[in-house]
SEMAR-284607 format. One record per residue (C-alpha): x, y, z. Coordinates in steps of 0.5 Angstrom, whole numbers, plus 500, padded with zeros to 3 digits. Each point is the difference from the previous one (the first is absolute). Example, Ala and Ser with C-alpha at 12.3 -4.5 7.8 and 13.67 -1.06 7.14 Angstrom:
<pts>
525491516
502507498
</pts>
This chain:
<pts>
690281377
498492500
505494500
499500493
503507498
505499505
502494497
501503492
503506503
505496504
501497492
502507497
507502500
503505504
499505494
494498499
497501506
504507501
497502492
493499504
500503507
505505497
495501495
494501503
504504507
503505493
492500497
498502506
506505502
499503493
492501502
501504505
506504499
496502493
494501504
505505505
503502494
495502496
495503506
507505502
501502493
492502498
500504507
507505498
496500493
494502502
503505506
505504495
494501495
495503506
505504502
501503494
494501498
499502508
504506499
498502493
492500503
502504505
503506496
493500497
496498506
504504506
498508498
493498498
499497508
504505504
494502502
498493505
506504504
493504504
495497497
497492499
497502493
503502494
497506497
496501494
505502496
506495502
495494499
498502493
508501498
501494503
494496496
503504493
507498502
498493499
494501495
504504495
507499500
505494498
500499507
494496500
501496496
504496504
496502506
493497499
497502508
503504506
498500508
501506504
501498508
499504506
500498507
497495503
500496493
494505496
500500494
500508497
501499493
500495495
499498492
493496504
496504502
496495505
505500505
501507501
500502508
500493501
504497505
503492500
504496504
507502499
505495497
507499501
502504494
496506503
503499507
507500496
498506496
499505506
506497502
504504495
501493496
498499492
497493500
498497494
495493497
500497494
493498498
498498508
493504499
497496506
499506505
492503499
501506498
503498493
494497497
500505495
507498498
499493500
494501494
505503496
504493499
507503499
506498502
501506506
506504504
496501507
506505503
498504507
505507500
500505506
497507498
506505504
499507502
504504497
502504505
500496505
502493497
494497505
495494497
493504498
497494496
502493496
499501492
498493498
499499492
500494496
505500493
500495495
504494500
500496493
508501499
501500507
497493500
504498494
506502503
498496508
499494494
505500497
506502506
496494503
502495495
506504501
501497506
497494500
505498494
506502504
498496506
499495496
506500496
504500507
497496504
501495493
508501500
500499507
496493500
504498494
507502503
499496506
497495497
506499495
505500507
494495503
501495494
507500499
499498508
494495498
505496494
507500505
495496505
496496496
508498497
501498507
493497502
502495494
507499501
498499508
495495498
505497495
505499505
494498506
499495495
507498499
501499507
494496501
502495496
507499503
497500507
495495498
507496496
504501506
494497504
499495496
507498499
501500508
493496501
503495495
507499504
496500506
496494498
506496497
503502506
494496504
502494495
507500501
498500508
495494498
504496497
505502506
495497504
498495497
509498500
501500506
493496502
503495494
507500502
503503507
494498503
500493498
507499501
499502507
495495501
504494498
504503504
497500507
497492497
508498500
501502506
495496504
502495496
507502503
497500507
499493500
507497498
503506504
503500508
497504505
504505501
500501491
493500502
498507503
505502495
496498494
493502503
504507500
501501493
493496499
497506503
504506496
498496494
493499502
500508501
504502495
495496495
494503503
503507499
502499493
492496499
498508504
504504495
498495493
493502502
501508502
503500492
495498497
493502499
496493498
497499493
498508501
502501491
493494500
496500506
495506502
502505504
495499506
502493501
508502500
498504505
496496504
506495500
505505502
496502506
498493501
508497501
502506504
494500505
502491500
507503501
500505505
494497504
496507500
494503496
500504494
494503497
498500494
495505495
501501492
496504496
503499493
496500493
501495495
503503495
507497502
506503502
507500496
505495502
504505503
495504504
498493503
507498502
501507504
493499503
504493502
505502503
498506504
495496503
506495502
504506503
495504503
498493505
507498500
501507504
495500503
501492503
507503502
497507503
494499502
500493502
495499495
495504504
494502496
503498494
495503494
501499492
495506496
500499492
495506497
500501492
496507499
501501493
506500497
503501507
503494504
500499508
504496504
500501507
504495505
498503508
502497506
497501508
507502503
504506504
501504493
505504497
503505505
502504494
498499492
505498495
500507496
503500492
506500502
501496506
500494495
497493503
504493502
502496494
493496499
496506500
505504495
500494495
493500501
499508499
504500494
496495497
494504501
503506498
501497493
494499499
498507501
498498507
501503507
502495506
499504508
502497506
496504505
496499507
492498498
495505497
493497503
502503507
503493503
507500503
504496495
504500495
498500492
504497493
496504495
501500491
496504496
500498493
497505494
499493495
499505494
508500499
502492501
500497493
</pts>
C-alpha cells in the first residue's frame, strides 16, 4: 500500500474503515464457508443417493454373481440375465452402463464389450470398494476405462458397491454402474444456491450487527475528536492570551525598571555627587581633626553613588525596544568584560527576521545573569555567550570554564532570587531556562533558554 492510499485510509471514519475491511474479511469469509458449505452438502447428497441406488442394485445384481464366489467369470447364463436386466427393464433406464469387477481390477462384464478381461490401474474407489465401502462420483469420468461413458454426454452417478456371498458375507466382486443424473444434478444446483444464500444471508447479518455497534462507537468518537479539537483550540488561545498578557507585563515591568534606572541615574545619584563636591569644599574651611571625618563620609558617598550608578545599569537594558539586538549585546558583553577586567566570547547566529520585543528583552536579561553568575562563580573563567535560531527555535547559552555544579538544580529544587525571576520570565513565554553543568564535555557550568517562537506574539 503506497503513502498515498495509507493517507485516504487514515481519512476515512472509524466506520468506514470497518465498512471496508469488514466487508472484504465478510466477503472472503462467505467464499469460503459457501465453498465448505456447498462441498458438505453435495457429498451427503451424492452419498445417500448411492447408497440407496447400491442396495436397490444389489438385490438384483447379488443372485445372479453368486457364482464369482469359486469362480473369476460369470456364467453364461447370469451374464445374459444381467444384460436383459438392464436392457429390458425400467432399471435401465436409469442405469445406462455397468462394470463387473474382480480381483486384480479386471473387468468380467460390462455394457462396453471393448474392456471386457481388461485389467486397469485400480482407483481409490475400487480400493475402497473391496474394502467393503459404497463410493460414489459425480460426473468425475476421468479414469480410463470410462471412455465409453464419457461419449455419452449425460449427467452420470459412478457408484462402486461390493458383491457379498451369500453364505459367507465375504467380497466376491465390486459392481460398478453409472446411473443417470439430470434430477440429481438439478437437485446438487439447487441445494447449493441453497446454501450459498444462507451463508451469505449470515455472514450479511453478522457484518451488519457489528457494523451497526462500530458506527454507533465511530460517531461517540468523532463527537468527542470534535469536542477534544474544540477544547485544544480554546486552550491555545488562552495559553497564547496568557502568554501574551505575562509578555506585555514583562515588557512594562522592563519599562518600569528603565525608568528606575534612569531615576535614580537623574536623581539619587547626582544628589550624592553634589554631594561628595560640597564636602571637598567643606575640607577646605574645615580643622584637622574635621577632616579625616569628612573624608570618611566622602568615601561612604562616593561608594554609595557608585553602587546606585551599578544598580541604575543592571535595571536597564539601553535602547534594546530601538537598537538591534546583536548590538545590545555586544554591548552588554562589552561593559561586563571592561567591569569585570575578564574575557567573554561571543557567537550569534540570528536570522534577520527580528525578534519580538520581549523575546529580545529575556535574551538580555539572561545574557546579563548568566555572566553575572559566572563573574561571581567561576571568577569569570572561560566565560562564552552562544545565541543559535533554528527555525522557530531560539537558543541562549551562557557558559563558564569553572569547578561545576556538584549537584544540578531539579524542578524543585527552585533557583536563587536572579534566576527564579529570570525562569519565571521564560516560562511566560513558553520557554524553558535550565541551570546545569556544560553539555560539550567541558568542566563548567551552563544558563541555558530555549524558546519555541512560534507561541510569542
Amino acid at each position: 500500500m503506497s503513502h498515498t492510499d495509507l493517507s485516504r485510509w487514515s481519512q476515512l471514519s472509524l466506520a468506514q474503515q470497518f465498512a471496508l475491511a469488514g466487508g472484504l474479511v465478510m466477503l472472503l469469509a462467505t467464499v469460503i464457508v459457501g465453498f465448505w458449505v456447498s462441498g458438505r452438502i453435495e457429498d451427503v447428497v451424492v452419498r445417500n443417493t448411492a447408497n440407496a441406488t447400491a442396495l436397490y442394485m444389489e438385490s438384483f445384481i447379488a443372485p445372479l454373481s453368486q457364482d464369482l464366489a469359486t469362480q473369476d467369470h460369470l456364467s453364461p447364463g447370469n451374464l445374459n440375465a444381467l444384460e436383459r436386466l438392464l436392457d429390458e427393464t425400467p432399471l435401465g433406464q436409469r442405469v445406462v452402463a455397468f462394470k463387473i469387477w474382480v480381483k486384480g481390477a479386471r473387468v468380467i462384464a460390462s455394457s462396453d464389450p471393448a474392456i471386457v478381461g481388461k485389467t486397469f490401474e485400480p482407483t481409490e474407489n475400487l480400493k475402497a470398494a473391496w474394502a467393503g465401502v459404497v463410493r460414489a462420483d459425480f460426473n468425475d469420468l476421468g479414469d480410463a476405462e470410462n471412455a465409453a461413458e464419457q461419449d455419452l454426454n449425460l449427467p452420470l452417478l459412478e457408484i462402486y458397491a461390493p458383491i457379498r456371498e451369500r453364505s459367507s458375507g465375504n467380497i466376491i466382486a465390486v459392481a460398478e454402474f453409472y446411473e443417470i443424473g439430470t434430477q440429481l444434478k438439478a437437485d446438487l444446483v439447487k441445494a447449493r444456491m441453497t446454501s450459498w444464500a444462507a451463508v451469505a444471508l449470515v455472514m450479511a447479518a453478522i457484518w451488519g450487527c457489528l457494523f451497526a455497534v462500530v458506527l454507533r462507537g465511530s460517531r461517540t468518537i468523532d463527537r468527542q475528536v470534535v469536542d477534544l479539537t474544540e477544547m485544544a483550540a480554546r486552550n491555545v488561545t488562552l495559553r497564547l492570551r496568557v502568554q501574551g498578557a505575562a509578555a506585555r507585563f514583562s515588557a512594562l515591568n522592563d519599562q518600569a525598571l528603565r525608568r528606575i534606572g534612569a531615576d535614580l541615574h537623574d536623581g539619587p545619584a547626582q544628589l550624592m555627587g553634589f554631594a561628595a563636591l560640597r564636602l571637598d569644599a567643606l575640607r577646605k574651611e574645615a580643622g584637622e581633626k574635621a577632616r579625616g571625618e569628612i573624608d570618611s563620609i566622602e568615601k561612604a558617598v562616593r561608594e554609595a553613588m557608585q553602587e546606585i550608578r551599578n544598580i541604575s545599569r543592571g535595571v536597564s537594558l539601553p535602547d534594546i525596544d530601538r537598537r538591534p539586538l546583536l548590538d545590545v549585546l555586544h554591548g552588554l558583553v562589552d561593559a561586563h568584560a571592561a567591569r569585570t577586567g575578564s574575557e567573554v566570547s561571543f557567537r550569534a547566529d540570528l536570522s534577520e527576521v527580528p525578534l519580538p520585543l520581549v523575546v529580545r528583552l529575556c535574551v538580555g536579561r539572561v545574557v546579563q545573569e548568566g555572566l553575572t553568575n559566572a563573574w561571581r562563580h567561576a571568577g569569570g573563567k572561560g566565560q562564552a555567550v552562544v545565541i543559535a535560531r533554528e527555525g522557530d527555535v531560539l537558543r541562549v547559552t551562557v557558559r563558564d570554564a569553572g569547578a561545576g555544579l556538584v549537584v544540578e538544580p531539579g524542578p524543585e529544587d527552585g533557583y536563587g532570587l536572579g534566576l527564579a525571576g529570570l525562569a519565571g520570565r521564560v516560562e511566560s513565554l513558553g520557554g524553558q531556562l535550565t541551570l546545569r553543568n556544560r553539555q560539550d564535555g567541558v568542566t563548567g557550568t551552563e544558563l541555558a533558554m530555549v524558546i519555541d517562537l512560534r507561541g510569542v506574539e
